[in-house]
C-alpha positions as CSV (number, residue, x, y, z in Angstrom):
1,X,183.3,128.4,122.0
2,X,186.6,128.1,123.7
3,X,186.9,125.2,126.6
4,X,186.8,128.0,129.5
5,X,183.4,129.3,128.3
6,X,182.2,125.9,127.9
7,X,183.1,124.9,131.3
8,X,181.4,128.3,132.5
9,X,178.4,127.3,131.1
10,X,178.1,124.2,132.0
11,X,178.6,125.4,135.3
12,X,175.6,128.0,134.6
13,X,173.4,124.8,133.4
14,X,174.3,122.8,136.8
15,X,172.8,125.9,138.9
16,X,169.8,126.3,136.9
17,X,169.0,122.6,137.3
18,X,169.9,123.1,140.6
19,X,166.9,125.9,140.4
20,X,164.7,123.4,138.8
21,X,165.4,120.9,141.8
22,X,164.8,123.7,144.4
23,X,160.6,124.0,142.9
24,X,159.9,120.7,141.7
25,X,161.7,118.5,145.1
26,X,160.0,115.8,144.2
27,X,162.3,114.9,140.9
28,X,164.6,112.9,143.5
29,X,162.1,110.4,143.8
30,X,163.2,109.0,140.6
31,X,167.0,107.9,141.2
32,X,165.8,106.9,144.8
33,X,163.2,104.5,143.0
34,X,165.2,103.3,141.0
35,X,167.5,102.2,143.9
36,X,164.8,100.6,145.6
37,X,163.4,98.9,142.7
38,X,166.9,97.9,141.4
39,X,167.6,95.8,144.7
40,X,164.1,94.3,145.6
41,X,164.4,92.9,141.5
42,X,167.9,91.5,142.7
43,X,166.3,90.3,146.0
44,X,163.7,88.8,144.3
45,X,165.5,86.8,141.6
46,X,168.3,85.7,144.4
47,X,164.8,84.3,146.4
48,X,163.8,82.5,143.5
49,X,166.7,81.0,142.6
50,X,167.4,79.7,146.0
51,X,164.0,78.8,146.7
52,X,164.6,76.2,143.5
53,X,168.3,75.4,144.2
54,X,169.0,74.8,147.9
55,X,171.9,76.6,150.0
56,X,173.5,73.7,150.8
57,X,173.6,72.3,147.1
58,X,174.5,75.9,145.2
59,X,178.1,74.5,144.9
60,X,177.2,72.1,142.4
61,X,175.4,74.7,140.5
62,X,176.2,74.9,136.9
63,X,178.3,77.6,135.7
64,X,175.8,78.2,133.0
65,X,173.2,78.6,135.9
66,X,175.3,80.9,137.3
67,X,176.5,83.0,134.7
68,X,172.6,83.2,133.7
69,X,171.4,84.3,137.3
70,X,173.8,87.1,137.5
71,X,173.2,88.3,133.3
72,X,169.1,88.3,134.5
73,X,170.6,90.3,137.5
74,X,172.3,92.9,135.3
75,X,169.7,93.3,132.6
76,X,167.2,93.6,134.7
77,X,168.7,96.4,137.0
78,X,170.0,98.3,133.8
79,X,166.2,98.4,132.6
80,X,165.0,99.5,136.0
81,X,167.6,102.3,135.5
82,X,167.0,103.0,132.0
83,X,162.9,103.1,133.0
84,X,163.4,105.5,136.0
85,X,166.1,107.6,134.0
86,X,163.5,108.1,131.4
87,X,160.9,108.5,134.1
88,X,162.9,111.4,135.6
89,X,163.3,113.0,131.8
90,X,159.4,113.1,131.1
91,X,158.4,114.8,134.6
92,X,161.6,116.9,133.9
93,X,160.4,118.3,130.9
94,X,157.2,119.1,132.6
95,X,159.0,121.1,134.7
96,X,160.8,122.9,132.2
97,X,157.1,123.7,130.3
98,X,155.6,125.3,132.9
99,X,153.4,121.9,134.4
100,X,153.7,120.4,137.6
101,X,155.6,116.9,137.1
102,X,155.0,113.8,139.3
103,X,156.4,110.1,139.8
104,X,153.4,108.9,138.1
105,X,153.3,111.0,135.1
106,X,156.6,110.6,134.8
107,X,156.6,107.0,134.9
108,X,153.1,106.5,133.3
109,X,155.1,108.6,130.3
110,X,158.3,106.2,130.3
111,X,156.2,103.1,130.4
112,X,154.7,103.9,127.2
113,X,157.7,103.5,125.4
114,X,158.7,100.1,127.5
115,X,159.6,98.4,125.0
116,X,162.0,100.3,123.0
117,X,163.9,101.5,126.5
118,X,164.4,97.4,127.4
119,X,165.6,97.2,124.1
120,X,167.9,100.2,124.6
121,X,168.8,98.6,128.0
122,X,170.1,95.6,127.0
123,X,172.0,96.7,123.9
124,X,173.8,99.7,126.4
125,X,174.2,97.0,129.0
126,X,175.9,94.3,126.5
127,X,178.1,97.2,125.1
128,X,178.6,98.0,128.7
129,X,180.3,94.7,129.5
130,X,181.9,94.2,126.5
131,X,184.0,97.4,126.8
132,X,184.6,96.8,130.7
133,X,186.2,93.1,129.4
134,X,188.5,95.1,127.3
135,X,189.1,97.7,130.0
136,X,190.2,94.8,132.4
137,X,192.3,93.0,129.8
138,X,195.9,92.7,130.4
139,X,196.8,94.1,127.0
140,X,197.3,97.7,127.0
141,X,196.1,98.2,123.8
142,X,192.8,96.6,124.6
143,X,192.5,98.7,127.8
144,X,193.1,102.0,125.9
145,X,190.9,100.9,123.0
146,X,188.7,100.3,125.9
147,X,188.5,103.6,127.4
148,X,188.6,105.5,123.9
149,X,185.4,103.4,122.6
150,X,183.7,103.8,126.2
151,X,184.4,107.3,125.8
152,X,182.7,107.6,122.3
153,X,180.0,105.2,122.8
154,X,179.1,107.8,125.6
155,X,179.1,110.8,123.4
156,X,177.2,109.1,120.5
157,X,174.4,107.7,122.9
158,X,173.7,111.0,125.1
159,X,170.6,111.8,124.1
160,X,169.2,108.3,123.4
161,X,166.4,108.6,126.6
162,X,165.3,111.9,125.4
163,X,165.2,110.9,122.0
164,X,162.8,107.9,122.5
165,X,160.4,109.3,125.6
166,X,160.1,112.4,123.1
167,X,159.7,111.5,119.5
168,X,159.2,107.7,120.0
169,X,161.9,106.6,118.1
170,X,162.5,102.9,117.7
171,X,165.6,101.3,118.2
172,X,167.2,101.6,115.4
173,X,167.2,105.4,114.8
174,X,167.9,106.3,117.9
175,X,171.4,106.1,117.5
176,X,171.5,108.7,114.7
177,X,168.9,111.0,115.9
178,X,171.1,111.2,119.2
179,X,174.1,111.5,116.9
180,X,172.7,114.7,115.2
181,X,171.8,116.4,118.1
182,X,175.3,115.5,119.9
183,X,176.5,117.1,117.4
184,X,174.8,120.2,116.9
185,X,174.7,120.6,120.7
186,X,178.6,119.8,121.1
187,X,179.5,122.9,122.7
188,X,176.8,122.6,125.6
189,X,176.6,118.7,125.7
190,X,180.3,118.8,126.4
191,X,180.3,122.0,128.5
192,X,177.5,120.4,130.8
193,X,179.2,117.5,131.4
194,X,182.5,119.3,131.9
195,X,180.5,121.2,134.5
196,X,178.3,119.1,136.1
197,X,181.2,116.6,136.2
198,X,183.2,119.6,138.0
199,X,180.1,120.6,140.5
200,X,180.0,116.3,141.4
201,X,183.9,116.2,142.3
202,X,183.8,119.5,144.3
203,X,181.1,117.6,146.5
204,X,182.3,114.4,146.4
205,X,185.6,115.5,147.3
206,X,183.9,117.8,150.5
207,X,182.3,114.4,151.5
208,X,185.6,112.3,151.2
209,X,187.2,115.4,153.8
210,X,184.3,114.9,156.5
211,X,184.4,111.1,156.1
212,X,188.1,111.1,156.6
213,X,188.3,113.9,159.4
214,X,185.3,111.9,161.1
215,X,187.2,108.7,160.9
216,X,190.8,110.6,162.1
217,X,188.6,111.8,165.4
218,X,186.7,108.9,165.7
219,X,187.6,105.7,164.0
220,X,186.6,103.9,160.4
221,X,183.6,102.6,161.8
222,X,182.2,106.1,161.9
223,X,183.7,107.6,159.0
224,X,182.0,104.8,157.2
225,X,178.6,105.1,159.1
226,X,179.0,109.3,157.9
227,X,180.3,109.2,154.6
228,X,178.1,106.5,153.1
229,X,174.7,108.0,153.5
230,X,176.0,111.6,152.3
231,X,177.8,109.7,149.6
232,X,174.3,108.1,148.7
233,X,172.3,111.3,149.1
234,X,174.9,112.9,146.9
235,X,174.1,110.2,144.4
236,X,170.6,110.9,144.0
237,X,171.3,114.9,143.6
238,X,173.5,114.0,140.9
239,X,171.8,111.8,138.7
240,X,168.6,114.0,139.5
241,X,170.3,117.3,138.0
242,X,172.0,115.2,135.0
243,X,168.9,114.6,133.8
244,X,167.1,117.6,134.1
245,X,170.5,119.0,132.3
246,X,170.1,116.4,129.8
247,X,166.5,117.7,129.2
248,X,167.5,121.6,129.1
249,X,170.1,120.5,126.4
250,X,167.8,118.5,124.6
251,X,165.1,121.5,124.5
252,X,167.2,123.9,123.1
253,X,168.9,121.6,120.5
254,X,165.1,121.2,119.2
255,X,163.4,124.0,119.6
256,X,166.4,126.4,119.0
257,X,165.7,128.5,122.2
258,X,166.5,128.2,125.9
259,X,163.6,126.7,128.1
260,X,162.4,127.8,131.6
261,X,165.3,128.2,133.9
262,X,168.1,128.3,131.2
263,X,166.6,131.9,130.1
264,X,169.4,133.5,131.3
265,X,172.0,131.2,129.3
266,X,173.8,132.2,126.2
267,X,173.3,129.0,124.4
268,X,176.1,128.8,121.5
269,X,176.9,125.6,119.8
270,X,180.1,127.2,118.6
271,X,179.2,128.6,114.7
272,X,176.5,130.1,112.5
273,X,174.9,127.4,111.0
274,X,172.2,126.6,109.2
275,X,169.0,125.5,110.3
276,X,167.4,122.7,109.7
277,X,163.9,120.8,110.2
278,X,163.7,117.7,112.6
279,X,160.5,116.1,113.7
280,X,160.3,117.9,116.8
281,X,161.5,121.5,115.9
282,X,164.5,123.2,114.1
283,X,168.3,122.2,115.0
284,X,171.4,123.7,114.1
285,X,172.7,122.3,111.3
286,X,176.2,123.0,111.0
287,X,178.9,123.3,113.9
């Protein structure tokens, strides 16, 4: 599958989630949550801490204090994400079987598998930080290697949610169930990002235009008080339709055919492989 019919289809996928979206409205609720949740567990912890350690006194504060308030901070609001991202996944596969998903299935579904996403969480968010460091290191070579393992570590991990809300797998295998089906699924994994990734730039770029006409006519103040909320708003729409894309892809890549919505996609992961049996279904076996 040549990179034009990729990007084509990925378009295709974005629209159909975008379809998916259109019935089952209440999908949003999930990156919205997560928001919310994300900043009342910072609030909180930034309460507690200064509720033992005085204002006046949080200059003498140990570094290691410090540095240990801000690595709870980050865990914990890359679990809340991880929870809510797996949250969205489970009612989104609802929606893609023909039941009617809610926030509390969806969540009661995630929570089931807690323990394995906090592990996930804190092993994506050290990896996170550690390839950030080299990304923000003087040395070119560590900033490149930085980029290119980011870059990988992305591919290799894309279905890691999917693969432990839907066949409870620990943490250990999850990295080469995801693996296989990245690679079975190249084509469309890298098509759907190509355009979903295309789809989030066109709007992105349409807010940056009305922010910065709003702020020619009327000042930065305004273009601010405009572009922010539709840039938040914007937010929400796109991590809602990655996942349910996420969920499509992961459907086909186990069941070998298109799920509701994505009837009308001609799924090719690029060859005639063989077939082979996974836990939850038949994959493609060879690119």
């Amino acid at each position: 599958m040549g990179l034009r019919r990729r990007l084509y289809t990925g378009i295709r996928i974005a629209r159909d989630s975008i379809d998916v979206l259109r019935d089952h409205p209440n999908l949003l609720w999930f990156p919205v949550l997560a928001g919310v949740a994300g900043v009342a567990f910072v609030a909180l912890l930034l309460g507690g801490a200064l509720g033992v350690v005085p204002v006046v006194g949080a200059e003498n504060v140990p570094d290691a204090a410090v540095w240990a308030a801000l690595a709870a901070a980050y865990l914990g609001t890359s679990y809340v994400t991880v929870l809510f991202t797996a949250g969205l996944m489970y009612a989104a596969k609802d929606a893609l079987e023909g039941r009617q998903p809610s926030v509390r299935g969806g969540l009661r579904g995630a929570w089931e598998h807690k323990w394995t996403l906090l592990a996930w969480a804190v092993v994506s968010a050290v990896v996170g930080l550690v390839f950030r460091a080299l990304q923000e290191s003087d040395n070119i070579g560590s900033v490149v290697a930085g980029v290119l393992l980011s870059m990988s570590w992305a591919v290799v991990t894309y279905f890691a949610v999917p693969v432990v809300v839907f066949e409870d797998e620990g943490i250990r295998g999850l990295f080469g169930r995801s693996v296989d089906i990245v690679r079975d699924t190249w084509g469309e994994s890298l098509g759907a990002e190509f355009g979903l990734g295309f789809v989030y730039a066109l709007a992105f770029l349409g807010v940056a235009v009305v922010a910065a006409v709003v702020g020619f006519v009327f000042g930065v103040g305004t273009a601010v008080a405009v572009g922010l909320p539709l840039g938040v708003v914007l937010f929400v729409f796109a991590a809602t339709l990655n996942g349910i894309a996420k969920v499509a892809l992961y459907e086909y890549a186990t069941t070998d055919e298109p799920p509701k919505y994505f009837e009308n996609i001609d799924f090719d992961v690029g060859g005639d492989g063989d077939r082979r049996q996974t836990p939850t279904g038949y994959v493609r076996g060879r690119i």
